[in-house]
C-alpha positions in Angstrom: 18.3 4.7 -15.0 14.4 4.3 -14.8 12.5 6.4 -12.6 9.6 3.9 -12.7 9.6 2.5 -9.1 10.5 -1.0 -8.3 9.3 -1.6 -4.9 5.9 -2.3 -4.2 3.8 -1.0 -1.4 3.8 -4.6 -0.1 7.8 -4.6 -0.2 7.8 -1.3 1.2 5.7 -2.4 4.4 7.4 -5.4 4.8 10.6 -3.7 4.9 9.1 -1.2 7.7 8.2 -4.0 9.1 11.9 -5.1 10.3 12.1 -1.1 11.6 11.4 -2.0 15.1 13.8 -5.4 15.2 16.7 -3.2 14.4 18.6 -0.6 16.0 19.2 1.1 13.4 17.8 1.4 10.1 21.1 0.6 8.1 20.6 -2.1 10.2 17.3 -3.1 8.1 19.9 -3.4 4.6 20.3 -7.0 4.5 16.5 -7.8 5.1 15.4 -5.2 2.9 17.8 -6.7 -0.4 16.4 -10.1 0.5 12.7 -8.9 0.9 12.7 -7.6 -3.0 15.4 -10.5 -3.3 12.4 -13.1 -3.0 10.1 -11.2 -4.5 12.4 -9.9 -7.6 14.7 -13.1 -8.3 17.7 -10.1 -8.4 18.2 -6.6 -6.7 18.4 -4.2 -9.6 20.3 -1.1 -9.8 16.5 1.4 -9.4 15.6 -1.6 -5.9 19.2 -0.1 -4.7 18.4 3.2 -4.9 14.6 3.0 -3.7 16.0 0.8 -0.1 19.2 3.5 0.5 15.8 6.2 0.5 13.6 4.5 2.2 16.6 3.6 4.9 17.8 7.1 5.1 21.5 6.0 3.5 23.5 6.5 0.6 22.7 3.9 -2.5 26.7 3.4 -2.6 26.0 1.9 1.3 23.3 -0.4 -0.1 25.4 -1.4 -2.8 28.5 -2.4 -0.8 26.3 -5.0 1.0 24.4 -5.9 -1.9 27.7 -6.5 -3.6 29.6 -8.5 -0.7 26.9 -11.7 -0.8 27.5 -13.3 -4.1 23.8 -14.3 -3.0 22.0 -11.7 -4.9 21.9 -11.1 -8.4 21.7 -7.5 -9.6 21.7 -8.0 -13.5 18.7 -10.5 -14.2 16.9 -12.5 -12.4 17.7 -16.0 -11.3 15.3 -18.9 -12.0 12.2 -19.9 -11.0 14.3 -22.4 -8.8 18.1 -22.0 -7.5 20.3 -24.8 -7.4 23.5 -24.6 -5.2 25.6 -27.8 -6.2 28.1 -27.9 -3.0 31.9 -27.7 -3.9 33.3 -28.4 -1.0 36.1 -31.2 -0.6 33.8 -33.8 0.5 31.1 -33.4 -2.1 34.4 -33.1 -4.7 35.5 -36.0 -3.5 32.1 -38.1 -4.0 31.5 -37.1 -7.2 29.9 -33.6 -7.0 32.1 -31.9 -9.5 31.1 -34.6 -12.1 26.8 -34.4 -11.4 27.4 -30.7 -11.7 28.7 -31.2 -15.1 25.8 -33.5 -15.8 23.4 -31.1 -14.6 24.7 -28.2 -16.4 24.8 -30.1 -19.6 21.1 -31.9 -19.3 20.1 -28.2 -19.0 21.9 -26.6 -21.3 23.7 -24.2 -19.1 26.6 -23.2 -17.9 27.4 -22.6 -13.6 25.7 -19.1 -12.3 23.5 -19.5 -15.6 20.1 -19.6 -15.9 18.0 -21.7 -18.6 16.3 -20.1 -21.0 12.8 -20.6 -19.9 13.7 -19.2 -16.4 13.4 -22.4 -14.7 16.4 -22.8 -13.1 19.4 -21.2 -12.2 22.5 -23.9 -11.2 24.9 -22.4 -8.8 28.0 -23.1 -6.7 28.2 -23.0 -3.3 31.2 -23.5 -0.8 30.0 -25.7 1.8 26.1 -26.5 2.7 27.2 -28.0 6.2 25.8 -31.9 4.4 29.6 -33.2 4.2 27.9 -36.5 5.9 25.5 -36.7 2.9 28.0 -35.8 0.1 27.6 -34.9 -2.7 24.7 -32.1 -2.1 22.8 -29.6 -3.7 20.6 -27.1 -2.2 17.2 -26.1 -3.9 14.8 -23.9 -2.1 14.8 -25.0 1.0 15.9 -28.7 0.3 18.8 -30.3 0.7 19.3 -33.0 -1.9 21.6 -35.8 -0.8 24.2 -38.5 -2.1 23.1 -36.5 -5.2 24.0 -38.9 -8.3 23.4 -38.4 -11.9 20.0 -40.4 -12.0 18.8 -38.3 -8.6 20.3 -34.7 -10.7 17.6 -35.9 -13.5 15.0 -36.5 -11.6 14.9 -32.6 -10.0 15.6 -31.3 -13.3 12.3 -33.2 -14.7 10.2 -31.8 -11.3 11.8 -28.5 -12.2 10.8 -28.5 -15.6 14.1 -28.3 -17.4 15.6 -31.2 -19.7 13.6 -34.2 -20.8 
C-alpha cells in the first residue's frame, strides 16, 4: 500500500468541518467518504486508511460503510460525469432498459463502466423517485426525463462521449 497521503489539507478541514454536526466522530464516516468521494471520483484503499485516523476508528469500520453504498468506487475513478439510467419497473416499462443499451453502445461501454477518455461513467440505479417522468436518468444533479434514444445522444454529445 502507498504511504504517499491522499487527502489534502483542504479535505482534511472540510472533513473537521462536519466535527461539530455530529455526535460522534464515526458519525462524520459517510461525509468524510463523500468529501474525497467528490473530490477523488473513487475512495481508494490509502483515503480509507487516512479517514479511520483522522476519525479515531478502525479502517475495517470505514470500510464496511464504504463498502455498503454501491455509491462509491474504491478501484478507479468514475467519469468526469455519472450517469444513473433508472431501472425501476416504470422506466423498464417505457423503454429505459432499451436507451440504456443505446447509450452504452454509442459510448462504447458496458453498465458500471467508464469510457476511455474518463468522460463518463453509465450506471444503474434502482429507482430515482421520476416514475411520472419515465424513463430517467440521473446526471449530476439533473434529472433527465422521458429519456429517448435521440435525448441519450444529445447528453452524450454535451458530455463529450460519441459523435
Amino acid at each position: 500500500m502507498s504511504t504517499e497521503r491522499i487527502l489534502t489539507d483542504d479535505m482534511i478541514a472540510e472533513i473537521k468541518a462536519f466535527f461539530p454536526r455530529y455526535p460522534t466522530r464515526q458519525a462524520v464516516t459517510l461525509p468524510a467518504l463523500h468529501v474525497v468521494n467528490e473530490r477523488l471520483r473513487y475512495v481508494p484503499l490509502q483515503a480509507v486508511v487516512e479517514i479511520a485516523e483522522l476519525l479515531d476508528l478502525a479502517p475495517a469500520q470505514v470500510q464496511d460503510t464504504l463498502s455498503f453504498y454501491g455509491y462509491f468506487k474504491q478501484d478507479k475513478p468514475h467519469g468526469e460525469t455519472r450517469a444513473w439510467v433508472c431501472r425501476s419497473i416504470a422506466c423498464a416499462l417505457r423503454g429505459g432498459e432499451e436507451v440504456m443499451a443505446h447509450m452504452c453502445q454509442r459510448a462504447g461501454i458496458h453498465a458500471g463502466e467508464t469510457t476511455d477518455n474518463g468522460k463518463l461513467t453509465i450506471e444503474t440505479a434502482e429507482c430515482l423517485g421520476g416514475c411520472e417522468y419515465a424513463p430517467c436518468m440521473l446526471a449530476g444533479e439533473t434529472l433527465h426525463k422521458d429519456l429517448t434514444a435521440e435525448k441519450a445522444d444529445a447528453f452524450l454529445k454535451d458530455v463529450g462521449v460519441g459523435s
